[in-house]
C-alpha positions in Angstrom: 0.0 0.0 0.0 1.2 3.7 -0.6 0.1 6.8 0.7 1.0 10.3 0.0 0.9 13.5 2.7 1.3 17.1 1.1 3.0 19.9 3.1 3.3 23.6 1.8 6.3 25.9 2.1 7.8 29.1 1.4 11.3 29.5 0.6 13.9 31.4 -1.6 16.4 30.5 -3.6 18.8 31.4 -7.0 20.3 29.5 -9.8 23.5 31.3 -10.1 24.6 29.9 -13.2 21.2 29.8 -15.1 20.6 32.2 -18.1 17.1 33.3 -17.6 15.1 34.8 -14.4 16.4 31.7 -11.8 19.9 33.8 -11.6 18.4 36.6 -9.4 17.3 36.4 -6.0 13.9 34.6 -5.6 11.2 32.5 -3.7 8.8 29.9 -4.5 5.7 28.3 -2.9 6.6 25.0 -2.9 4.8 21.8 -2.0 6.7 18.5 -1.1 4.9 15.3 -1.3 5.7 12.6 0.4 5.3 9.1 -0.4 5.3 6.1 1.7 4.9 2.4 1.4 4.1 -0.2 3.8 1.5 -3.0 5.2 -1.8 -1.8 6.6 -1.4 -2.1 10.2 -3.9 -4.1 11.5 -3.4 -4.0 15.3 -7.4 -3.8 17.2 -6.6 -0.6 20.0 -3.6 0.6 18.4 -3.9 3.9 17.3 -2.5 3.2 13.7 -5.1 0.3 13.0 -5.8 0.3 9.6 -3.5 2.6 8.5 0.2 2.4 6.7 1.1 5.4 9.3 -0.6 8.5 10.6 -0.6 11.2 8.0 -0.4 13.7 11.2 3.0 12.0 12.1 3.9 11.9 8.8 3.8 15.8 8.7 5.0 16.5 11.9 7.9 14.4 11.2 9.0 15.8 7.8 8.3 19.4 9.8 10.7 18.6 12.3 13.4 17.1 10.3 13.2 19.5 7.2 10.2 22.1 6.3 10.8 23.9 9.7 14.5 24.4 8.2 13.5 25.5 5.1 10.4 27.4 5.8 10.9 30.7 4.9 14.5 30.4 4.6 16.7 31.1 1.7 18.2 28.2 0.4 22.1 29.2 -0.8 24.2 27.5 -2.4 27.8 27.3 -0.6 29.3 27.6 -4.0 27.2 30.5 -4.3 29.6 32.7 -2.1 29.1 36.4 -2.6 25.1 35.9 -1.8 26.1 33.7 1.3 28.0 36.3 2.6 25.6 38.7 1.7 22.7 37.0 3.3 25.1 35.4 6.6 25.7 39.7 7.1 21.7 40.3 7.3 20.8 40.1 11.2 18.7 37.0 12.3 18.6 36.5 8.6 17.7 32.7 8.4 19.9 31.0 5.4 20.3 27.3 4.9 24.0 26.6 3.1 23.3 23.6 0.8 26.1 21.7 -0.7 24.6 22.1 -3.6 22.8 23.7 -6.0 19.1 24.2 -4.8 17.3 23.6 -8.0 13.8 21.2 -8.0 16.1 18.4 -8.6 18.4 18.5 -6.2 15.9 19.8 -3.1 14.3 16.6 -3.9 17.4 14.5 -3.7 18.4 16.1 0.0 14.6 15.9 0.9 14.8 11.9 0.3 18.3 11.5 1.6 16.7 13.5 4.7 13.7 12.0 5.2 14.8 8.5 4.5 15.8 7.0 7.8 12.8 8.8 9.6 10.0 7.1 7.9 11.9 3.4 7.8 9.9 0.9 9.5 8.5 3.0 12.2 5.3 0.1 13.1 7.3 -2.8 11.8 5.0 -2.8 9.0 8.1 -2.6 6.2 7.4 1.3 5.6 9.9 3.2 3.8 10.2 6.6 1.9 9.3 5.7 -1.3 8.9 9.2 -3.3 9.3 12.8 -2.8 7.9 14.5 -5.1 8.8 18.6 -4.9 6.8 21.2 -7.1 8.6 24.2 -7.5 5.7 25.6 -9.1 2.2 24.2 -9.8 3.8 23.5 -13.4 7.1 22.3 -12.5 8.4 20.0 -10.1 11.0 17.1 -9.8 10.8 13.5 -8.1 13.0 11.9 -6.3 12.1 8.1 -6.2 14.0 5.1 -4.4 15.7 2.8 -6.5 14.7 -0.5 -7.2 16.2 -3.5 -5.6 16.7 -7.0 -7.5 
């Protein structure tokens, strides 16, 4: 079974070497979907019964191990030095330094490789991260998907 919870945030961002609009300094509304995979719990009292997990623990997880990081946050790459000095000057000025650069594509790589030991197995019920999918914009957004296994 697989099941999907939708969180919203708000975050900026640049693409410094891009040759349209994404060089400048900008922000997106993004939503991040996450996708999980697991047996039905079937467990009569438990909280969970009948359920792969808790889409309320699902957010609250993937709040506290990511979105409340990037939530209105501007996400800089380190490469990007000029504008992380900039931004590190500003006071109380919240900037997350990514190790790379944050395009759809990669935010949804470091969103699976952040989220993927928080969702594994919590119930015993063989769940894992299976998907995130980010939208950058209602038009555009990227997946990142676990790889198959033989």
């Amino acid at each position: 079974m697989q099941i999907t919870r939708r969180l919203e945030f708000d975050a900026g961002h640049r693409i410094p070497d891009h040759n349209s609009q994404c060089r400048h300094l900008h922000g997106h509304r993004y939503a991040m979907e996450i996708t999980l995979s697991g047996d039905i719990i079937k467990k009569a009292g438990d909280t969970a019964n009948g359920m792969v997990m808790d889409f309320s623990l699902i957010k609250s997880l993937a709040q506290t191990h990511l979105v409340n990081h990037w939530d209105h946050a501007f996400l800089a790459f380190e490469g990007d030095r000029q504008i992380v000095e900039f931004l590190q000057s500003l006071p109380d000025h919240k900037t997350v330094v990514l190790d790379r650069v944050p395009t759809a594509e990669n935010l949804s790589t470091l969103a699976f490789e952040t989220l993927d030991a928080v969702y594994r197995d919590t119930y015993g019920n063989h769940l894992q991260l299976m998907r995130i999918r980010l939208y950058e914009t209602p038009n555009c957004w990227a997946d990142a998907i676990r790889p198959e296994t033989a």
